[in-house]
N, CA, C and O atoms as a Tripos MOL2 file, in Angstrom:
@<TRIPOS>MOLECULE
protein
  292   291    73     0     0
PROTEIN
NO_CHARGES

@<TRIPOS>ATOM
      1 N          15.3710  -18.8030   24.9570 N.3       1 UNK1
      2 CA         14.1160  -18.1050   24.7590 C.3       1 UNK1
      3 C          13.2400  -18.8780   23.7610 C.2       1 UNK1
      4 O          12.1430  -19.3390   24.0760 O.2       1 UNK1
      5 N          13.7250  -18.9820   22.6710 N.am      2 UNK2
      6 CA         13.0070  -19.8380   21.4290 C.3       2 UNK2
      7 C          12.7270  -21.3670   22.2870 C.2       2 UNK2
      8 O          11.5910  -21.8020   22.4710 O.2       2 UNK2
      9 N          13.7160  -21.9180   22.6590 N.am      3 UNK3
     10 CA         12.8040  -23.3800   23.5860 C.3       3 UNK3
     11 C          11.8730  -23.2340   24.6880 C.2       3 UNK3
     12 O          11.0110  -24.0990   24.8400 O.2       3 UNK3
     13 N          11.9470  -22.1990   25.5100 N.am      4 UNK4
     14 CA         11.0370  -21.8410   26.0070 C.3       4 UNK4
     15 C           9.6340  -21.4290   25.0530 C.2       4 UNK4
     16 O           8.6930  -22.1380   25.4110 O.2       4 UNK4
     17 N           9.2840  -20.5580   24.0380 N.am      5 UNK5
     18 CA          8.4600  -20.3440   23.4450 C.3       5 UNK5
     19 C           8.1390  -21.6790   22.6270 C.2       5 UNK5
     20 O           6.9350  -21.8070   22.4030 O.2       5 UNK5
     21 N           9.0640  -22.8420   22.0640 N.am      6 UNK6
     22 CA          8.7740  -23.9880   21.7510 C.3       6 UNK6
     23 C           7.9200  -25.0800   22.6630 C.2       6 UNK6
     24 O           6.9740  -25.6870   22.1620 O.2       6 UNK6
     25 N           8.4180  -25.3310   24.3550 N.am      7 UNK7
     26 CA          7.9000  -25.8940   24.9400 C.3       7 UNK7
     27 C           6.6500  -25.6840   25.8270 C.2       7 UNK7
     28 O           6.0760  -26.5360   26.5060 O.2       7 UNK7
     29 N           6.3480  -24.3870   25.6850 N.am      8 UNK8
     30 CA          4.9860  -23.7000   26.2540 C.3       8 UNK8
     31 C           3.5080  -24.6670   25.4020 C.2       8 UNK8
     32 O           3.3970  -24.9870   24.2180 O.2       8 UNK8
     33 N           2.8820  -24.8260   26.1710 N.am      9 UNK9
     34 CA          1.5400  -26.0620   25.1240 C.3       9 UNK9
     35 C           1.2100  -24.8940   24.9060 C.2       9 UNK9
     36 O           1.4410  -23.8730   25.5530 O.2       9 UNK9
     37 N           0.4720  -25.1110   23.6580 N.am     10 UNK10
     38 CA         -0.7390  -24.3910   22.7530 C.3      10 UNK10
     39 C          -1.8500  -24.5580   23.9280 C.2      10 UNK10
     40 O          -1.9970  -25.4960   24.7120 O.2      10 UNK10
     41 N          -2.7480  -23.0810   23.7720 N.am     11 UNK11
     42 CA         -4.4070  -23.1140   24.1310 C.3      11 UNK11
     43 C          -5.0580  -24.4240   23.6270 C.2      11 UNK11
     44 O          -4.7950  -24.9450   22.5430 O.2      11 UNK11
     45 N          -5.7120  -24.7760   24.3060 N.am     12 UNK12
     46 CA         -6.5060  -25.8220   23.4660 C.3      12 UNK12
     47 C          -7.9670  -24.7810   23.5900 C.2      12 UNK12
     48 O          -8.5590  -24.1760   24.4840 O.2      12 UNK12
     49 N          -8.1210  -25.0150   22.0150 N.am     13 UNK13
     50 CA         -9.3960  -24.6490   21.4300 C.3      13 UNK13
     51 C         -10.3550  -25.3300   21.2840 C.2      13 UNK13
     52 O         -11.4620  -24.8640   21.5530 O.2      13 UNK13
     53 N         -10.2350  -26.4010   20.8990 N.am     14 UNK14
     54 CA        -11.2530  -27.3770   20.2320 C.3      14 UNK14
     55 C         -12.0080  -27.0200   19.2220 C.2      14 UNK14
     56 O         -11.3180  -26.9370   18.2070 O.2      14 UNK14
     57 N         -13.2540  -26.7380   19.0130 N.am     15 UNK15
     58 CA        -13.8660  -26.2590   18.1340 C.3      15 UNK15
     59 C         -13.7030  -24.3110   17.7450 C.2      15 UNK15
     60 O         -14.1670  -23.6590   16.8090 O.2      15 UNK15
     61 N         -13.2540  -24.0900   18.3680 N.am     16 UNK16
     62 CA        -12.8190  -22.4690   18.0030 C.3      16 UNK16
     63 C         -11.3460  -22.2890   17.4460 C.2      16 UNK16
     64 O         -10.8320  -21.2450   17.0450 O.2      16 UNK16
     65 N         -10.7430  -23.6630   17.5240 N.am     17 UNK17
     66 CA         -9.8040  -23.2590   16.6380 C.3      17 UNK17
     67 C          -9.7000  -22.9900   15.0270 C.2      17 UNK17
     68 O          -8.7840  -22.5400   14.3390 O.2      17 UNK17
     69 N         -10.6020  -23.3050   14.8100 N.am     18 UNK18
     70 CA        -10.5750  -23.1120   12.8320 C.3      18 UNK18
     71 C         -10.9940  -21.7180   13.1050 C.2      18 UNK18
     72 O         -10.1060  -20.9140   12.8220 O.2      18 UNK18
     73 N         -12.4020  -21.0340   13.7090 N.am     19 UNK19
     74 CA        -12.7820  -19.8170   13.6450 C.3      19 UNK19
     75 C         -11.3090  -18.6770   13.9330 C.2      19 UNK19
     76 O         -11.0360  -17.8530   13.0610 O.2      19 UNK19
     77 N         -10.5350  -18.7600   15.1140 N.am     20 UNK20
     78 CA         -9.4900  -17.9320   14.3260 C.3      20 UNK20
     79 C          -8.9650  -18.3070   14.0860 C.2      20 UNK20
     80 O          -8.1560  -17.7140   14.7990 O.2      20 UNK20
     81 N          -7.9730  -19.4480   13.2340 N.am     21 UNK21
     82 CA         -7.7250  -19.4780   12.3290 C.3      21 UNK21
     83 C          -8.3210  -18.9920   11.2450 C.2      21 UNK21
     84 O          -7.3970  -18.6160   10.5230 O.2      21 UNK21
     85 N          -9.4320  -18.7630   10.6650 N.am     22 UNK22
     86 CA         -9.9080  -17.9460    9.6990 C.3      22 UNK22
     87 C         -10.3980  -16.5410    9.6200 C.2      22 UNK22
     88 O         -10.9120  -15.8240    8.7620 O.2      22 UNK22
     89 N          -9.9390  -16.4160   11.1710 N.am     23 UNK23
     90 CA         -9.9930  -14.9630   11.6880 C.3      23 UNK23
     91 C          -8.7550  -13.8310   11.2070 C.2      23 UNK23
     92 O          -8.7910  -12.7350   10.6460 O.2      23 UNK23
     93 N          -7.6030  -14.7470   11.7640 N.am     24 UNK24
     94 CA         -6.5360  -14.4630   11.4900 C.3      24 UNK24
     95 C          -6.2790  -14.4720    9.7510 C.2      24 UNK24
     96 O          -6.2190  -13.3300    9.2970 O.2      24 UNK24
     97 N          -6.1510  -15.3580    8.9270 N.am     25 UNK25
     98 CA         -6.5080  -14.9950    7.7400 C.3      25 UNK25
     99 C          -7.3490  -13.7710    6.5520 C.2      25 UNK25
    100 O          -7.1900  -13.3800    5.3960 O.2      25 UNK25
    101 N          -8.1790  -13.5550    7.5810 N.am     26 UNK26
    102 CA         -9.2470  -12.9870    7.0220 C.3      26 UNK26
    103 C          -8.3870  -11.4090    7.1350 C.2      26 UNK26
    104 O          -8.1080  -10.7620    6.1260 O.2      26 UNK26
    105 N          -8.1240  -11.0610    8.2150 N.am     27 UNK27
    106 CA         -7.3230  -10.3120    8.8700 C.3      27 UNK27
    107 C          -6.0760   -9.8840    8.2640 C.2      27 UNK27
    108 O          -5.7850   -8.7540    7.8730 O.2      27 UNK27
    109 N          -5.2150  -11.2020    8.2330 N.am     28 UNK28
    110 CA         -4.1750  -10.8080    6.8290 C.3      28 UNK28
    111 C          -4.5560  -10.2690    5.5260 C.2      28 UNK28
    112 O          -4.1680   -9.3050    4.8650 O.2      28 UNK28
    113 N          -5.2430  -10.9830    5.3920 N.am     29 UNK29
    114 CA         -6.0650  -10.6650    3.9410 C.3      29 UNK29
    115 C          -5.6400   -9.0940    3.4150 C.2      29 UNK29
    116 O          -4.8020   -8.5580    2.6900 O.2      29 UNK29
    117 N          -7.0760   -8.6460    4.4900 N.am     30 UNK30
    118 CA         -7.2690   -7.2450    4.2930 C.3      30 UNK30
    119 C          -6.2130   -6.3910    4.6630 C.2      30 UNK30
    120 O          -6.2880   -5.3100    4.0800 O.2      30 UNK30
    121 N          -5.2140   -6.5010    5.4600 N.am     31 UNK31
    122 CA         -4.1170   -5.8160    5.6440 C.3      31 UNK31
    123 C          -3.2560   -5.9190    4.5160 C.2      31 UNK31
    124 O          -2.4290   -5.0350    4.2940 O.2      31 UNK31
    125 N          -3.4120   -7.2500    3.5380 N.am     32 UNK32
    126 CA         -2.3470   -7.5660    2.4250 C.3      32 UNK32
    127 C          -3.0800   -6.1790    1.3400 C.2      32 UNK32
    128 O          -2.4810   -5.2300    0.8350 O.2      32 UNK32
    129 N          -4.2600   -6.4640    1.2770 N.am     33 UNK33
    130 CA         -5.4580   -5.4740   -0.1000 C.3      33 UNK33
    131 C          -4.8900   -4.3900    0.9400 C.2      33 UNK33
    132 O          -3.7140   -4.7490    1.0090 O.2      33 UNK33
    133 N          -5.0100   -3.3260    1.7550 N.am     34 UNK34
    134 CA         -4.8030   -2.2910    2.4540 C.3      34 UNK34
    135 C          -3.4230   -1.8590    1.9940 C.2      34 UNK34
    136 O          -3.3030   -0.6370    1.9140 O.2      34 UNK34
    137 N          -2.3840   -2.5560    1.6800 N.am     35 UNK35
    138 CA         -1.2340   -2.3180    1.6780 C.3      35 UNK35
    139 C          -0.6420   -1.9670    0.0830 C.2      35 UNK35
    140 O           0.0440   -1.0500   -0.3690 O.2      35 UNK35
    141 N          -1.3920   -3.4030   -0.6170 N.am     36 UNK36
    142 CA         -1.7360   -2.9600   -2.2920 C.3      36 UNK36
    143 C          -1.8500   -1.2940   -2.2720 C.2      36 UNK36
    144 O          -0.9680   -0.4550   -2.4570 O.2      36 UNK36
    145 N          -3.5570   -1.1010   -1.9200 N.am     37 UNK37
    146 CA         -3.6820   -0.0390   -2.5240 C.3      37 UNK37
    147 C          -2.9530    1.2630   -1.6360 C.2      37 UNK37
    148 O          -3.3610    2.3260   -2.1030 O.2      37 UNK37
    149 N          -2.4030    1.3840   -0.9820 N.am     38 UNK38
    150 CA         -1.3730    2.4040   -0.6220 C.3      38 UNK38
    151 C          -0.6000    2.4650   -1.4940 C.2      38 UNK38
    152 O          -0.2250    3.5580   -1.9160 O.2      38 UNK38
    153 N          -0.3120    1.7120   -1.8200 N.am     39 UNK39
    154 CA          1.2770    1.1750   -2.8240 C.3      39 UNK39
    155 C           0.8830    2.1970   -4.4470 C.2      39 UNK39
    156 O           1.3780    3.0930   -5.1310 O.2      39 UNK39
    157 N          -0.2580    1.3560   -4.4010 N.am     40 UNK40
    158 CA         -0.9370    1.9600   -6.0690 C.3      40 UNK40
    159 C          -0.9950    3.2000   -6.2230 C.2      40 UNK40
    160 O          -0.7360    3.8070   -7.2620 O.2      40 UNK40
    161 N          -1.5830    3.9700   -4.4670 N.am     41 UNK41
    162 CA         -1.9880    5.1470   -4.2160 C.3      41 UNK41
    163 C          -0.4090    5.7240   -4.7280 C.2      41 UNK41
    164 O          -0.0920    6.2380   -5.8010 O.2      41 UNK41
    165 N           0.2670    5.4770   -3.7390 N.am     42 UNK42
    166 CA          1.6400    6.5530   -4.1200 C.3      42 UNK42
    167 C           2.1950    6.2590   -5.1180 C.2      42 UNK42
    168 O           2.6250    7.2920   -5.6320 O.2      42 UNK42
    169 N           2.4470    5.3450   -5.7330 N.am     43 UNK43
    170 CA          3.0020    5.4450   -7.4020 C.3      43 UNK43
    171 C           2.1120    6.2980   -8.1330 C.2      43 UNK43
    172 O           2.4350    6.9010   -9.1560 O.2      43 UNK43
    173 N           1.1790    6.3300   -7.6820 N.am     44 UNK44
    174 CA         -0.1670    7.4730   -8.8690 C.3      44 UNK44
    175 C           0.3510    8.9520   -8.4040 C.2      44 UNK44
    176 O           0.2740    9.9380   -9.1380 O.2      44 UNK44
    177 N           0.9470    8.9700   -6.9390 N.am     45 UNK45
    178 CA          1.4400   10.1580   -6.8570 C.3      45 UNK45
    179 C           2.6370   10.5420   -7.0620 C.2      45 UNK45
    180 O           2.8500   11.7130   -7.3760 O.2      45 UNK45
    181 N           3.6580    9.6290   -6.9260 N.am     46 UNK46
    182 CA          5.1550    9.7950   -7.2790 C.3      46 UNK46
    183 C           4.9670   10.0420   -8.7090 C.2      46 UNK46
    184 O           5.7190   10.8930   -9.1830 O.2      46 UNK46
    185 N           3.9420    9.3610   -9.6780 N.am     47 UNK47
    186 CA          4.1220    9.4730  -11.1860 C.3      47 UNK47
    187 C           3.4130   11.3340  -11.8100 C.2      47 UNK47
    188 O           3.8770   12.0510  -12.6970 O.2      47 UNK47
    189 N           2.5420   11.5070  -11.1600 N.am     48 UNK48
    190 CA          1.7950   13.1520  -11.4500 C.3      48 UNK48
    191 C           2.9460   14.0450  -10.9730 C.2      48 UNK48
    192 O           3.2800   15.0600  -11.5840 O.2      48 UNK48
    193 N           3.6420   13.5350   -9.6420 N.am     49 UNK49
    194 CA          4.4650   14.7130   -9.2450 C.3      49 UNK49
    195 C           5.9030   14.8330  -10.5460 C.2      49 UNK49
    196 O           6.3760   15.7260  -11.2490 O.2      49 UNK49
    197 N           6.0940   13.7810  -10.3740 N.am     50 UNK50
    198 CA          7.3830   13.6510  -11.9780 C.3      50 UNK50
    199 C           6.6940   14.5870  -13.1340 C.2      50 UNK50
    200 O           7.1950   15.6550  -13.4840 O.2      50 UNK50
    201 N           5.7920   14.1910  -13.5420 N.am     51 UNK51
    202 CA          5.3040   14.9930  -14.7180 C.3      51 UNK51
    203 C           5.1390   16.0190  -14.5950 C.2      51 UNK51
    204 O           5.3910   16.7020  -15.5870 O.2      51 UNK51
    205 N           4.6410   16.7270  -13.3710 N.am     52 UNK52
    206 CA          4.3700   18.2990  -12.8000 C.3      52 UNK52
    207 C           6.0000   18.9350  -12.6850 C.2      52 UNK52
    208 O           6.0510   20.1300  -12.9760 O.2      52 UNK52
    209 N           7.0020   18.4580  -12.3960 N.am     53 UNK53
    210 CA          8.2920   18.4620  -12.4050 C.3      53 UNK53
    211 C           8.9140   18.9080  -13.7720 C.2      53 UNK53
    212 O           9.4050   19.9620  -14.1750 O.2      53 UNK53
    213 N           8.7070   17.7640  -14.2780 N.am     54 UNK54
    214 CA          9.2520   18.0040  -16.1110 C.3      54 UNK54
    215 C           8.1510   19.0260  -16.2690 C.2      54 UNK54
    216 O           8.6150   19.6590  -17.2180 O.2      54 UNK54
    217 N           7.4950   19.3620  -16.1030 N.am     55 UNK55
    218 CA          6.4830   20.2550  -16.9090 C.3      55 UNK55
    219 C           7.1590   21.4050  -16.1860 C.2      55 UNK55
    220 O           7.8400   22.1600  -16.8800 O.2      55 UNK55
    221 N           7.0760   21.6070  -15.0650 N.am     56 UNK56
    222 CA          7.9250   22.9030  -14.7630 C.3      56 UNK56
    223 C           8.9400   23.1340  -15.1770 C.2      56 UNK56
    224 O           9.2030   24.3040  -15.4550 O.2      56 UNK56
    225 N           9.8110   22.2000  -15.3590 N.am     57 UNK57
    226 CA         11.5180   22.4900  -15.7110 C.3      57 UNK57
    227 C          11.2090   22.8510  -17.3270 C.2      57 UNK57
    228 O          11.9080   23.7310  -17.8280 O.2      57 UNK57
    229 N          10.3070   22.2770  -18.0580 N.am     58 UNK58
    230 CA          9.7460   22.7240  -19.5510 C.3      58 UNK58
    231 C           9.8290   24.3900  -19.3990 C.2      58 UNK58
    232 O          10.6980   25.2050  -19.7100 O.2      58 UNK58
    233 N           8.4490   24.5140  -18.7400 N.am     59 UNK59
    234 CA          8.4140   25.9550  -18.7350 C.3      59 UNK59
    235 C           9.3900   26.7230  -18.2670 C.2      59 UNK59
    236 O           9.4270   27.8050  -18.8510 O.2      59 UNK59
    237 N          10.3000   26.5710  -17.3340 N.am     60 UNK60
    238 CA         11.5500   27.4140  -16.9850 C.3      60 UNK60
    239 C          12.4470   27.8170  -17.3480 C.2      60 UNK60
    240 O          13.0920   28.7950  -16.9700 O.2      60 UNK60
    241 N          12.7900   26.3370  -19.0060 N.am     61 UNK61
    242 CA         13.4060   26.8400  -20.0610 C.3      61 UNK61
    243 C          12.5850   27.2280  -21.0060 C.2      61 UNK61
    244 O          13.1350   27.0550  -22.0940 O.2      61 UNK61
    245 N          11.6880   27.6060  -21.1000 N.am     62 UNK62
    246 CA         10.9590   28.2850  -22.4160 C.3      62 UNK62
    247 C          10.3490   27.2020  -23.0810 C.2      62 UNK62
    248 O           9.3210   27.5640  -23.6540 O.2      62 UNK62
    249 N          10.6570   25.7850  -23.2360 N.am     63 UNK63
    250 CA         10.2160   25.2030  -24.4690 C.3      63 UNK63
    251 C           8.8080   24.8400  -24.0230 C.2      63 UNK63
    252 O           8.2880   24.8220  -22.9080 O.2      63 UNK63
    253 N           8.3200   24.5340  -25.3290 N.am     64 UNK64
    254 CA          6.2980   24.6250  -25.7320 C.3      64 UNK64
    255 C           5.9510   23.3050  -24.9700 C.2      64 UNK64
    256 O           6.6170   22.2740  -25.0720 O.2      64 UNK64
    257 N           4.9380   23.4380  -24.2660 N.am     65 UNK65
    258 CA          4.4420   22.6340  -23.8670 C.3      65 UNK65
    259 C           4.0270   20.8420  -24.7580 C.2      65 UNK65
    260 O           3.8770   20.6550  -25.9650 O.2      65 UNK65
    261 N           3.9640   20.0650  -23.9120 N.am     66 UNK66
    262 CA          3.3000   18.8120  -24.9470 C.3      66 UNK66
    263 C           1.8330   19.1050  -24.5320 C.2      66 UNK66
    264 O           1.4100   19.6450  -25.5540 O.2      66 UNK66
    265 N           1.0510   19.0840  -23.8670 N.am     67 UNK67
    266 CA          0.0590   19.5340  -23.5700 C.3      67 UNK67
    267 C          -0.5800   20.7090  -22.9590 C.2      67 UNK67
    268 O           0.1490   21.4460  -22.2960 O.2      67 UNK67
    269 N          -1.7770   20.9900  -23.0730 N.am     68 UNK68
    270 CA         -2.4440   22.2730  -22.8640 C.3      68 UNK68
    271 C          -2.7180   22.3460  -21.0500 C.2      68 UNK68
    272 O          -3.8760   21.9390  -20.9600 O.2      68 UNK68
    273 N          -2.3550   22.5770  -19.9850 N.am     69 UNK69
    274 CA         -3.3090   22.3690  -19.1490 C.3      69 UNK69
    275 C          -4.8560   23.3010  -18.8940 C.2      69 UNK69
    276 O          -5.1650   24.4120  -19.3240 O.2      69 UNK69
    277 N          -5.5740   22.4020  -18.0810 N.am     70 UNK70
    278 CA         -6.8950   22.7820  -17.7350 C.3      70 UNK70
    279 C          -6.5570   23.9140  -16.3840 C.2      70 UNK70
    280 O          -5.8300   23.9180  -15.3900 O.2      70 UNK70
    281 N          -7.2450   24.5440  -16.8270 N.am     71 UNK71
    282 CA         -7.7180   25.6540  -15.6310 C.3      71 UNK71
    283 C          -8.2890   24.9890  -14.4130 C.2      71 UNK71
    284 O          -9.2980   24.2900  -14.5030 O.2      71 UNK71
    285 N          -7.5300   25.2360  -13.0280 N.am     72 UNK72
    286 CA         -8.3150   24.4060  -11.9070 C.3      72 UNK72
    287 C          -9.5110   25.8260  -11.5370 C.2      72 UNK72
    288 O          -9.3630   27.0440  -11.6360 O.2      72 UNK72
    289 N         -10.9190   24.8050  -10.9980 N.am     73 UNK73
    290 CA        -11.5240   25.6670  -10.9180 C.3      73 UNK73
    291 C         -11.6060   26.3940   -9.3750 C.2      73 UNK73
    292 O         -12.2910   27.4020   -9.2030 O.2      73 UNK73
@<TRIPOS>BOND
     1     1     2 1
     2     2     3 1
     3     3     4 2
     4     3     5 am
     5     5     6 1
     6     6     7 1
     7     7     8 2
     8     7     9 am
     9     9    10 1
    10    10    11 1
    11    11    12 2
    12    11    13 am
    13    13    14 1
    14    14    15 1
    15    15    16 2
    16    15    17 am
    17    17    18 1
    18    18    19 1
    19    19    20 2
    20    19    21 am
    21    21    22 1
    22    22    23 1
    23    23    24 2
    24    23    25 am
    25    25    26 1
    26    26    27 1
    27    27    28 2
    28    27    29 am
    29    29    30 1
    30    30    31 1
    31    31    32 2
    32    31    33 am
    33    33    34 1
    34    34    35 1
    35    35    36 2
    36    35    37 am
    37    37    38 1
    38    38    39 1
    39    39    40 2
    40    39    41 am
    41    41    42 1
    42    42    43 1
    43    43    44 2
    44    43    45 am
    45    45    46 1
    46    46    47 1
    47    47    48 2
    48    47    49 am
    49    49    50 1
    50    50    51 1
    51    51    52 2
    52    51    53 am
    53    53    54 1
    54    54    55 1
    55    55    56 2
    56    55    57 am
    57    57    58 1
    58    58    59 1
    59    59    60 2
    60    59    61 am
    61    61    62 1
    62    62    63 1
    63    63    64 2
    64    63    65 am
    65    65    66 1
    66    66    67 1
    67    67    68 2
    68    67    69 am
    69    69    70 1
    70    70    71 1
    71    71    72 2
    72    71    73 am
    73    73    74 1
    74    74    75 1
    75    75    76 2
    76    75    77 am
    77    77    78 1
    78    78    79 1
    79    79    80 2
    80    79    81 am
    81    81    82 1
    82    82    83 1
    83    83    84 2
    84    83    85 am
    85    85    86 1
    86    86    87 1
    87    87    88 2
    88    87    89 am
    89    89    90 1
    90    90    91 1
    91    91    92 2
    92    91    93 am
    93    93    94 1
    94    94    95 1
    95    95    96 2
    96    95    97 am
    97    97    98 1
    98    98    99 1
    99    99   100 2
   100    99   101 am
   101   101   102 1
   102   102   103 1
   103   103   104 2
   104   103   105 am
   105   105   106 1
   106   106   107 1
   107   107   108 2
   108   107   109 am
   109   109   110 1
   110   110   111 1
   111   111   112 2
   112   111   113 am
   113   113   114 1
   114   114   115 1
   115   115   116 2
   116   115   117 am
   117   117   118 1
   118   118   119 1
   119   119   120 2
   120   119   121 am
   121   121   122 1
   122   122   123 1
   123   123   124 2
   124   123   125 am
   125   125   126 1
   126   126   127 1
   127   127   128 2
   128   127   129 am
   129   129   130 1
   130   130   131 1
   131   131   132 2
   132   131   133 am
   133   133   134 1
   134   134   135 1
   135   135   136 2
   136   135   137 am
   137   137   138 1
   138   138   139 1
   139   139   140 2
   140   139   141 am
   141   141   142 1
   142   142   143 1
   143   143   144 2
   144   143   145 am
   145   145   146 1
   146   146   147 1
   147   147   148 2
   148   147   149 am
   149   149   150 1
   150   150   151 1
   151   151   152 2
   152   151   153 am
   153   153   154 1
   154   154   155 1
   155   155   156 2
   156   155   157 am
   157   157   158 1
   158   158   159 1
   159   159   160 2
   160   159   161 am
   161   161   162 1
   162   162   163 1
   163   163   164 2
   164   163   165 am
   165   165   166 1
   166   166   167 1
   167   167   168 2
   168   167   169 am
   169   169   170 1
   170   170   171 1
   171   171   172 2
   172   171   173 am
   173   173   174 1
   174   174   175 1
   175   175   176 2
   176   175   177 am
   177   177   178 1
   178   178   179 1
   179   179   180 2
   180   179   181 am
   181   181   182 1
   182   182   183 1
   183   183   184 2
   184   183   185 am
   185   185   186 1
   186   186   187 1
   187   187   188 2
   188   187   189 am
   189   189   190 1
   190   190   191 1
   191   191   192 2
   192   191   193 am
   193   193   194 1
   194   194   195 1
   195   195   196 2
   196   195   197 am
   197   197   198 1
   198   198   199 1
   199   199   200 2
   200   199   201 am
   201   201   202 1
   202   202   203 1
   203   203   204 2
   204   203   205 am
   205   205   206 1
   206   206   207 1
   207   207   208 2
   208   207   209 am
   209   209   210 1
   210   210   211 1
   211   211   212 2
   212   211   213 am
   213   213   214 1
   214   214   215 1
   215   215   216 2
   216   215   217 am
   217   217   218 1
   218   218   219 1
   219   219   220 2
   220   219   221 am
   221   221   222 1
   222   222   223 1
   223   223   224 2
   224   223   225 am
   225   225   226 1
   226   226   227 1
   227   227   228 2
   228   227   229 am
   229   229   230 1
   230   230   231 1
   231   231   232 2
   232   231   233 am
   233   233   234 1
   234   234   235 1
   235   235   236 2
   236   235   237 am
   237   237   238 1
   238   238   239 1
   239   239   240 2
   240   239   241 am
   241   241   242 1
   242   242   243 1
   243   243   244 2
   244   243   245 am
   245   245   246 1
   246   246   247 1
   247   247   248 2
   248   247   249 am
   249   249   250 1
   250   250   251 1
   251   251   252 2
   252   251   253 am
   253   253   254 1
   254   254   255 1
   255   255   256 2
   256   255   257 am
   257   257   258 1
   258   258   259 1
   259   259   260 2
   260   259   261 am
   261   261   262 1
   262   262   263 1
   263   263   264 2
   264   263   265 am
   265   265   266 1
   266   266   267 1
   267   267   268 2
   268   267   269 am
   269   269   270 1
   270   270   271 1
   271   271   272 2
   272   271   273 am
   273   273   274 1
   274   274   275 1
   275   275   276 2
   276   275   277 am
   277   277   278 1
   278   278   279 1
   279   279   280 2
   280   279   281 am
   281   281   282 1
   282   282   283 1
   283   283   284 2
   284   283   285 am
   285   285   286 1
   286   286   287 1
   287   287   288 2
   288   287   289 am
   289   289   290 1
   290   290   291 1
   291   291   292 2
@<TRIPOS>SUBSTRUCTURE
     1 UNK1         2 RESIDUE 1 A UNK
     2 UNK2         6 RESIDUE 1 A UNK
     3 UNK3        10 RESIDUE 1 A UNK
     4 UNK4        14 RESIDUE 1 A UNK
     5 UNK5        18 RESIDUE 1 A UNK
     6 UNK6        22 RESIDUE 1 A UNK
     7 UNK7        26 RESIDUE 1 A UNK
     8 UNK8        30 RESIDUE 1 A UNK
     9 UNK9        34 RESIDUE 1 A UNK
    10 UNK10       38 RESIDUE 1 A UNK
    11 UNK11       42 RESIDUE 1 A UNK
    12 UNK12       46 RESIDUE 1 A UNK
    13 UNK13       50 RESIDUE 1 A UNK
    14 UNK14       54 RESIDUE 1 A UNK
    15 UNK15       58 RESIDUE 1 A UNK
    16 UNK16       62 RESIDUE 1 A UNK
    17 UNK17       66 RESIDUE 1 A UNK
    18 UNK18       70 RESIDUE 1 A UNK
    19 UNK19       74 RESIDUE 1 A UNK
    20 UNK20       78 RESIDUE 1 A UNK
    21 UNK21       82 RESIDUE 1 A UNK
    22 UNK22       86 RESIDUE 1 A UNK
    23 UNK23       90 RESIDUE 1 A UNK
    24 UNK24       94 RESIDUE 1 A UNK
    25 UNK25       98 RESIDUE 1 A UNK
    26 UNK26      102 RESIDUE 1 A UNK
    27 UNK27      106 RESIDUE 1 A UNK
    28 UNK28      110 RESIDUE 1 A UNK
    29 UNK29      114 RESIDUE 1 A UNK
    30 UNK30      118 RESIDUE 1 A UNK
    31 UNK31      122 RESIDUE 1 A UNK
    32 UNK32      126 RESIDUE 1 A UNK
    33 UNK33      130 RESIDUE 1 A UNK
    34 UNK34      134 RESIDUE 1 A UNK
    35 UNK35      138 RESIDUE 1 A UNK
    36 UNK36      142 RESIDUE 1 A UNK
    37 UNK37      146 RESIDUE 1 A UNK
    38 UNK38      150 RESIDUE 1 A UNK
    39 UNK39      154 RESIDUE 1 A UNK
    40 UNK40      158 RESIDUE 1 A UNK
    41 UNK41      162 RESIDUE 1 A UNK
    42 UNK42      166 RESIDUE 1 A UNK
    43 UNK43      170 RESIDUE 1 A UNK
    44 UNK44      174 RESIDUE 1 A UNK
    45 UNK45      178 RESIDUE 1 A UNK
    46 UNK46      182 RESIDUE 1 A UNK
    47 UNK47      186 RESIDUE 1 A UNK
    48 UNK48      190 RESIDUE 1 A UNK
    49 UNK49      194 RESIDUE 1 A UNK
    50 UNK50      198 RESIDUE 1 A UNK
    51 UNK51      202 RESIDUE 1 A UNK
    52 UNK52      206 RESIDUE 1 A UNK
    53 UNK53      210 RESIDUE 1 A UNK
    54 UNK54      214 RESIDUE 1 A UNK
    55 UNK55      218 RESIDUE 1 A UNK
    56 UNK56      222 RESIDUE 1 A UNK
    57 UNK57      226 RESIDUE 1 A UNK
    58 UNK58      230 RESIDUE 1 A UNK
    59 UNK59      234 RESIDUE 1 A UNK
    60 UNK60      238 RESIDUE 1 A UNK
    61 UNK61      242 RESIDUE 1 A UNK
    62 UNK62      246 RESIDUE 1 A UNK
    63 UNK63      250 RESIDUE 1 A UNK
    64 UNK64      254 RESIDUE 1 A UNK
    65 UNK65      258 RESIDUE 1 A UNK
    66 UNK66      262 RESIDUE 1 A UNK
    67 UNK67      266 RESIDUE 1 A UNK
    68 UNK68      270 RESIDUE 1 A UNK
    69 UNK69      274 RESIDUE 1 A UNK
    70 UNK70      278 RESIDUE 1 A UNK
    71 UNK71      282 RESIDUE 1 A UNK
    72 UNK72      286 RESIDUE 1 A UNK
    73 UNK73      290 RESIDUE 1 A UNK
């Protein structure tokens, strides 16, 4: 299979080959940044839900809060 996919010729492009090639790049790119900020996204949520956690298990045993919370409106 792999020598078969080895001995198959390439498209010839000629002058459209750099365009995707920088298509394809461009493409990675933004899928690489897309993937970042998912990443960022759920650690911001895995980290609030931990704290909402300990803060409950706080209050369930009685002890005083470290902070006050805000009233949602």
């Amino acid at each position: 299979m792999i020598a078969l996919i080895a001995a198959a010729p390439a498209l010839p492009l000629h002058k459209a080959g750099k365009y995707v090639a920088g298509a394809y790049i461009v493409f990675v790119a933004l899928l690489l940044i897309y993937v970042t900020i998912m990443a960022v996204r759920l650690a911001r949520a895995e980290r609030e839900l931990t704290e909402l956690g300990h803060e409950l298990a706080n209050r369930q045993a009685g002890e005083p809060q470290d902070r006050e919370l805000e009233p949602v409106p």
